[in-house]
C-alpha positions in Angstrom: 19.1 -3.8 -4.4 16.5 -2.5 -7.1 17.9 0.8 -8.7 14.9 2.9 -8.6 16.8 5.7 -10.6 17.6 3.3 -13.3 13.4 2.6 -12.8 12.7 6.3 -13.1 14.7 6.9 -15.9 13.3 4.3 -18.1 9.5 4.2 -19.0 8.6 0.7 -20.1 10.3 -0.1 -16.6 8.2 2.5 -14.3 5.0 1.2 -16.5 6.6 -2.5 -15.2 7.0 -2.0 -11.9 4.3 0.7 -10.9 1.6 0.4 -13.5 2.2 4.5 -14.5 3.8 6.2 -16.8 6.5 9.0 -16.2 4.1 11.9 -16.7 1.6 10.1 -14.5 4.5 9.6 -11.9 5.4 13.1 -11.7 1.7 14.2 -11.5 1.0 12.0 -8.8 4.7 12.8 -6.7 3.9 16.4 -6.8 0.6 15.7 -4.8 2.3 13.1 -3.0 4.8 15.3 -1.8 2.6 17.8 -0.4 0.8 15.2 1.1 4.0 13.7 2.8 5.2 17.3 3.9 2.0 18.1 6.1 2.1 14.9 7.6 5.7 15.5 9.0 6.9 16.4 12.0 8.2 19.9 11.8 11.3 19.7 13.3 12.8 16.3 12.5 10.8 16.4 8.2 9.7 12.4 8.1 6.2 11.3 9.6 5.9 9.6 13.3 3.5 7.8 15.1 0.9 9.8 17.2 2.0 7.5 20.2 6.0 7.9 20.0 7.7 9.2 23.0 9.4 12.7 23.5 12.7 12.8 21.6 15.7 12.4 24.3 18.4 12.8 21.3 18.3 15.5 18.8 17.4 15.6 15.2 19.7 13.7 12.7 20.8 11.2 14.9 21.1 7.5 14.2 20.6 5.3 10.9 19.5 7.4 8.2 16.1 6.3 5.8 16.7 3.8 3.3 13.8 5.9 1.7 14.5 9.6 1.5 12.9 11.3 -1.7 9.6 11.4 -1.9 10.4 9.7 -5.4 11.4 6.8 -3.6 8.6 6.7 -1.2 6.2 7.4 -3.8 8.0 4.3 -5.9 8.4 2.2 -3.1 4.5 2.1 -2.2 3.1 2.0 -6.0 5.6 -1.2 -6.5 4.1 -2.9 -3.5 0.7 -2.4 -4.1 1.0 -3.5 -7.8 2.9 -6.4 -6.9 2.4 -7.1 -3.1 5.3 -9.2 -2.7 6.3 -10.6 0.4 7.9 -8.0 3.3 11.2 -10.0 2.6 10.8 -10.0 -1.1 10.5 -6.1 -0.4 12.7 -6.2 1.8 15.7 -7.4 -0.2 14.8 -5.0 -3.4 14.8 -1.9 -1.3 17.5 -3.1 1.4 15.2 -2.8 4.2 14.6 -4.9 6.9 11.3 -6.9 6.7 10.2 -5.3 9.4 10.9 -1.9 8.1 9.5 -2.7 5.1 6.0 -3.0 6.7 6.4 0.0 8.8 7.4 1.8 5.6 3.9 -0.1 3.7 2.1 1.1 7.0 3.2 4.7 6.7 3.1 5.8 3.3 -0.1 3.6 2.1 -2.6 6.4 4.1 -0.8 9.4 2.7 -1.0 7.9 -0.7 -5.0 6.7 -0.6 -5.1 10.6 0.8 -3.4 11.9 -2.7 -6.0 9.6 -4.6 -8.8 10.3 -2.6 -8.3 14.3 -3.3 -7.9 13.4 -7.1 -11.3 11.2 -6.6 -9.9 7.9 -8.4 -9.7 5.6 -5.4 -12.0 3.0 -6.2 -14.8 2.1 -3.9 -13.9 -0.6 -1.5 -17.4 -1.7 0.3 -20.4 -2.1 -0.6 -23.0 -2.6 3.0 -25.8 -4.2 0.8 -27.7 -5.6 -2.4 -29.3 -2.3 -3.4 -26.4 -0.4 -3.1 -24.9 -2.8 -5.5 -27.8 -2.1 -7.9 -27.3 1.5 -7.5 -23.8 1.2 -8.4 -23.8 -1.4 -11.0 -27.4 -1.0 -12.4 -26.5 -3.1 -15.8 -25.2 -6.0 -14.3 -27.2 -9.2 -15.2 -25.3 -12.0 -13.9 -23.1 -12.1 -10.6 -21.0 -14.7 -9.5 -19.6 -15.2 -6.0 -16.8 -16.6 -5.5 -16.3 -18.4 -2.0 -13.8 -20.7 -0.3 -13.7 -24.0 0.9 -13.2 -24.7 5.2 -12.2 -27.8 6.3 -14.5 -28.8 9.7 -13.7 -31.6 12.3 -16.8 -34.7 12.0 -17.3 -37.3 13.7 -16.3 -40.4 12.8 -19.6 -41.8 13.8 -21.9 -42.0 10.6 -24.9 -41.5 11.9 -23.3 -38.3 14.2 -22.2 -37.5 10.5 -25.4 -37.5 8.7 -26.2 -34.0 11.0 -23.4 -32.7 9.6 
């Protein structure tokens, strides 16, 4: 398992790992942690789906978070988007379940494009069409698109081919 205090401590490793420094780190946990407080549930302090079921047990019960400072959290979503491993990959640094890994990526990636969104660094993800991409960009000269390759069925007929 990753030692994310060991991480913390050192900076070249949080630099490694998360792409910030420590000063940047605590910056951004403080916001983070605000963030991560107003999305939880009151009573039990972690965040839930909208669509979870009453609770029938009370508070405290059953396996307790792999991930339980905000620290870690914070640490645990920065790693994956700088390095998007695999969930099992993830999974195996942060002894997590693959699955739980995911649920973890699903949860905390919002709450953190939140924390960047207030701070206004998020970059911006679409663009709907040509002139806005002028407007953006206005001293681009050249732009290159890069596309992929799709294999479709033919016939094996050549002259069914030729239409092809």
């Amino acid at each position: 398992m990753l030692d994310v205090n060991r991480v913390l401590k050192e900076d070249r490793l949080l630099r490694a790992f998360t792409g910030l420094n420590r000063q940047a780190f605590d910056e951004l946990s403080q916001d983070f942690e605000i963030v991560v407080k107003q999305d939880a549930m009151p009573a039990a302090g972690y965040a839930y789906a909208k669509s979870q079921k009453q609770r029938k047990r009370s508070v405290g019960g059953g396996r307790k978070a792999r991930l339980q400072r905000v620290e870690d959290k914070l640490f645990f979503i920065l790693f994956y988007l700088k390095c998007y491993p695999t969930f099992d990959v993830a999974g195996v640094l942060f002894d997590l379940h693959r699955s739980r890994a995911h649920r973890w990526m699903l949860r905390l990636q919002p709450l953190l494009e939140k924390v960047l969104g207030k701070k206004m660094v998020l970059p911006e993800r679409k663009l709907e069409s040509f002139e806005e991409f002028i407007v953006r960009f206005p001293y681009a000269k050249e732009v290159m698109i890069d596309g992929t390759e799709r294999p479709i069925q033919r016939p094996k007929d050549q002259k069914k081919q030729k239409s092809h």
